[in-house]
C-alpha positions as CSV (number, residue, x, y, z in Angstrom):
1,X,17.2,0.5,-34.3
2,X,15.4,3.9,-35.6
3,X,13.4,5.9,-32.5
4,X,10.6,7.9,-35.3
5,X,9.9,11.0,-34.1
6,X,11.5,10.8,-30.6
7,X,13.3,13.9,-29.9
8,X,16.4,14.5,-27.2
9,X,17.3,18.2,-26.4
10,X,20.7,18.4,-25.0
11,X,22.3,20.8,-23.0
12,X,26.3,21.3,-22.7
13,X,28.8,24.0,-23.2
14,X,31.6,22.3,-24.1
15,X,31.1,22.1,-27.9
16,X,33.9,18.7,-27.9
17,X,31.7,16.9,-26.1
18,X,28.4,18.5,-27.5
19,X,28.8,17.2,-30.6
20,X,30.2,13.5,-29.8
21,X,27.1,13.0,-27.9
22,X,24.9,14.2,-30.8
23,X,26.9,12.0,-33.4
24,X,26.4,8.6,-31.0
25,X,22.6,9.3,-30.1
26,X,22.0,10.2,-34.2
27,X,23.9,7.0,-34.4
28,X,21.4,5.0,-32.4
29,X,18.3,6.4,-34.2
30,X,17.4,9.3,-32.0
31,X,16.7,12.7,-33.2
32,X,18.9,15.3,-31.5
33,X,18.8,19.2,-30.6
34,X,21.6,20.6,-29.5
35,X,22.1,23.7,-27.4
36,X,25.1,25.3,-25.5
37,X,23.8,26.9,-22.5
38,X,20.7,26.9,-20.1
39,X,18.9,30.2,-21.9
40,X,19.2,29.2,-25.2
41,X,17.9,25.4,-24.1
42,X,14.9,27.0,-22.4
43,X,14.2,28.6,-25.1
44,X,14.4,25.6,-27.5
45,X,12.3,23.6,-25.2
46,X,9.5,26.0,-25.2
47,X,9.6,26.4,-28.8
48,X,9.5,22.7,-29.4
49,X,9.3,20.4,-26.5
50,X,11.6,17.3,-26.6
51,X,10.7,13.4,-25.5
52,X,13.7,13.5,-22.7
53,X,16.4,16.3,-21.9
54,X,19.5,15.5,-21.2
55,X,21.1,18.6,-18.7
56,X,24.7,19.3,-17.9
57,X,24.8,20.4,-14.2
58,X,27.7,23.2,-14.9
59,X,26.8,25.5,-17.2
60,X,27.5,29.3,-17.7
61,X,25.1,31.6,-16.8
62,X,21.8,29.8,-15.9
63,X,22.8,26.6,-14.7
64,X,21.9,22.9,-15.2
65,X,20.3,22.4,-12.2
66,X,17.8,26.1,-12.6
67,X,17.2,24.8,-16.8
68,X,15.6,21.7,-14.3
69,X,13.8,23.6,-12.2
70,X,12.2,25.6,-15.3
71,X,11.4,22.6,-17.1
72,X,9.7,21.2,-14.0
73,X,7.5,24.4,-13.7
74,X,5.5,23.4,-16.8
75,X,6.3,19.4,-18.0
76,X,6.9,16.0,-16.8
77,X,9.2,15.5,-18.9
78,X,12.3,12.7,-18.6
79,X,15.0,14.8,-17.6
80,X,19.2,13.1,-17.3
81,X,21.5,15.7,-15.6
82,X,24.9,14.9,-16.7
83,X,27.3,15.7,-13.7
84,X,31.5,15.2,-13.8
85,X,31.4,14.2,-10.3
86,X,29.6,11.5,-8.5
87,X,29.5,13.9,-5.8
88,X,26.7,12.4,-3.4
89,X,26.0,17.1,-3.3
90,X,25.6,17.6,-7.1
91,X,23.3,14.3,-7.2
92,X,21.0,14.6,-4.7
93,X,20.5,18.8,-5.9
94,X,20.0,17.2,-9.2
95,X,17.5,15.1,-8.5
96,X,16.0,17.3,-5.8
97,X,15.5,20.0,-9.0
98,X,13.0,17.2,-10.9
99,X,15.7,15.3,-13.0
100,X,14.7,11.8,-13.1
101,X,18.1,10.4,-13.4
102,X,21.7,10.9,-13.6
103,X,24.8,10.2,-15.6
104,X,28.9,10.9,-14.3
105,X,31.2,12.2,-17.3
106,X,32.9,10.3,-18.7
107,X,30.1,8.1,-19.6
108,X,29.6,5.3,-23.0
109,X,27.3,6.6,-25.5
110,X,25.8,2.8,-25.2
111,X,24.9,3.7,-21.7
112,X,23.6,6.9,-21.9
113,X,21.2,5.3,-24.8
114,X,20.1,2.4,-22.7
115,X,19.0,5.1,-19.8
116,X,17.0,7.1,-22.4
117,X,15.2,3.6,-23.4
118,X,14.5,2.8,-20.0
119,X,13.0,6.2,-19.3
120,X,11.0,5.9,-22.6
121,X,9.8,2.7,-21.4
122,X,8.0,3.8,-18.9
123,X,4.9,4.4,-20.9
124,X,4.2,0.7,-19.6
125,X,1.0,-0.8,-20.4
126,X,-1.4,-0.3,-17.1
127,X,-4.1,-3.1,-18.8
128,X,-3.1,-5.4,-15.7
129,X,-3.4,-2.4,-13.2
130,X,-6.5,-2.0,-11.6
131,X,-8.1,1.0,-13.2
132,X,-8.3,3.3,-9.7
133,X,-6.4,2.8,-6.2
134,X,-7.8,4.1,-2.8
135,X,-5.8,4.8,0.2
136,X,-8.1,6.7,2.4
137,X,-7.7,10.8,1.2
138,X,-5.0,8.7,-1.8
139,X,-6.6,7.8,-4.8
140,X,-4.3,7.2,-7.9
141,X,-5.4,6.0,-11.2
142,X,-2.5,4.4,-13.2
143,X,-4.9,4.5,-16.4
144,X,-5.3,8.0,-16.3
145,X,-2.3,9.1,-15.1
146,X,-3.5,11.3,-12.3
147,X,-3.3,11.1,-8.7
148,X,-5.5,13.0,-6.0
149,X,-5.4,13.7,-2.5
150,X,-8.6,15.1,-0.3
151,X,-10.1,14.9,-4.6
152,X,-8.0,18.0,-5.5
153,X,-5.2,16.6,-7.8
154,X,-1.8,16.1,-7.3
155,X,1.0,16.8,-10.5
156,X,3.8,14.4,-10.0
157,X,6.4,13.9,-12.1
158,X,6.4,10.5,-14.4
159,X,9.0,9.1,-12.2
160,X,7.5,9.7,-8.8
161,X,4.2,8.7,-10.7
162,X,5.6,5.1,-11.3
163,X,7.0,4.7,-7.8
164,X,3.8,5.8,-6.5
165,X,1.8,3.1,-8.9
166,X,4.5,0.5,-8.0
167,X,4.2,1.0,-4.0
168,X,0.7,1.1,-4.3
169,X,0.3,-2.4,-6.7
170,X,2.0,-3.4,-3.7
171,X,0.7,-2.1,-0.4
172,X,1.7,-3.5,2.7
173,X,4.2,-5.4,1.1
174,X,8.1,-3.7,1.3
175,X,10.0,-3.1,-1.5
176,X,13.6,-2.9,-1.5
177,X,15.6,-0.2,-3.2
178,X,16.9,-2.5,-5.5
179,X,13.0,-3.6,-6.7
180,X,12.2,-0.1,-7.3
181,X,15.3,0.6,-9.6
182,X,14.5,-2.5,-11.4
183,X,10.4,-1.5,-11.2
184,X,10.6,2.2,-11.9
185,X,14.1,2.7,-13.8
186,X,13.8,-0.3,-15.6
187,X,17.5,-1.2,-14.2
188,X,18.5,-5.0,-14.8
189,X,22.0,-4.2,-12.9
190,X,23.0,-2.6,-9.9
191,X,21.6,1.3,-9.3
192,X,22.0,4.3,-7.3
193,X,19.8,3.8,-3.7
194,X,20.1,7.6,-3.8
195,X,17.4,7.8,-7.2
196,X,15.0,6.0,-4.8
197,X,15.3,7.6,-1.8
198,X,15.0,11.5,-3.5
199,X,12.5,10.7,-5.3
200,X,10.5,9.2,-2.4
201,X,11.5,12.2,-0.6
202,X,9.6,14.2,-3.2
203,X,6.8,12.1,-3.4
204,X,6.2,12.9,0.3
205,X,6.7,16.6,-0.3
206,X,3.8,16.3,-2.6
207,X,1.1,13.6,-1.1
208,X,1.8,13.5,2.2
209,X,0.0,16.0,4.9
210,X,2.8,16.1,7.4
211,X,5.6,14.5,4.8
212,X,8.4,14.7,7.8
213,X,5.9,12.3,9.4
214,X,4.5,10.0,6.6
215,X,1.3,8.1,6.8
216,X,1.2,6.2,3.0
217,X,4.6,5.9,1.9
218,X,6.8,4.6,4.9
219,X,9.9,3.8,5.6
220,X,11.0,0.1,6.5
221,X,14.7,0.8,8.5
222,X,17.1,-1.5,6.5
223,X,14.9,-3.1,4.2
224,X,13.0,0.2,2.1
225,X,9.9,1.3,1.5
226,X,6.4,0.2,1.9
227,X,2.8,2.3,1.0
228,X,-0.3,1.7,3.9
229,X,-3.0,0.2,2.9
């Protein structure tokens, strides 16, 4: 299966492991940029901006979760930190920085491609979404891809973008953790709650007035999440 002209700028120090994940995603199709630490990926990313960026969390120097935070500043693009530790610290920070996902060393090269897919796939067709939401000050237009509060616009990431889109599609009606990994991270098996409820958390930060207090995107104790009409 050949992936023209999709792009993946990796991130990792060790060079061992470097270059066997740039031999298995060449091996898949994708087209692969490797670096070996957090300046030199900056600067490769500016220079040439990549379709998803896979980050190693410990790095020398600037580390995996500050190349994140950079990245944020100026794209929405899919970011995997990679992380040897499923340490519930290191994956929340990671996520908290922007990343969209997460993989734990040692992971299958067949894995790590299906994330990337999934990620990619998120450019889903919006022809059966309606072509503008309202939720009082909320409006979010799937179509366009923007969302605005009070009419001033809001920049989400694509992630939080989808969950927002999904929630909304179904307002008033609670979707579990387990729908929005299937919905938003195009997972057919069993995720990580945690995705879910950082990136919610960062949703609020950003469309919410009082976010420790939500009004739109509320919590439903034991069963997940649910936008208000």
């Amino acid at each position: 299966m050949m992936h023209v002209g999709t792009r993946i700028l990796t991130v990792e120090d060790d060079e061992r492991i470097r270059t066997a994940v740039r031999l298995a995603l060449e091996d898949e199709g994708w087209e692969v940029e490797e670096t070996a630490s957090g300046e030199e990926a900056l600067t490769a990313f500016t220079r040439a901006p990549a379709d998803v960026v896979l980050i190693d969390i410990m790095l020398p120097g600037v580390d995996g979760f500050e190349v994140c935070r950079s990245i944020r500043r100026s794209s929405a693009v899919p970011i995997i930190m990679v992380t040897a530790r499923a340490d519930t610290h290191d994956v929340v920070a990671g996520l908290e920085a922007g990343a969209d996902d997460y993989l734990t060393k040692p992971f299958a090269p067949k894995e790590l491609s299906a994330r990337i897919r999934a990620l990619l796939r998120r450019y889903r067709s919006s022809e059966t979404m309606p072509a503008t939401m309202c939720f009082n000050q909320l409006e979010v237009s799937p179509e366009e891809g923007v969302v605005r509060l009070d009419g001033i616009e809001v920049h989400l990431t694509r992630t939080e973008f989808q969950l927002l889109v999904e929630l909304g599609s179904h307002a008033g009606k609670v979707l579990s953790r387990e729908d929005l990994l299937e919905r938003v991270w195009g997972y057919d098996y069993f995720g990580d709650g945690r995705l879910v409820d950082v990136h919610v958390r960062r949703l609020r930060t950003k469309i919410e007035p009082d976010p420790g207090n939500p009004r739109f995107v509320v919590t439903v104790r034991g069963m997940g999440y649910k936008l208000q009409p």
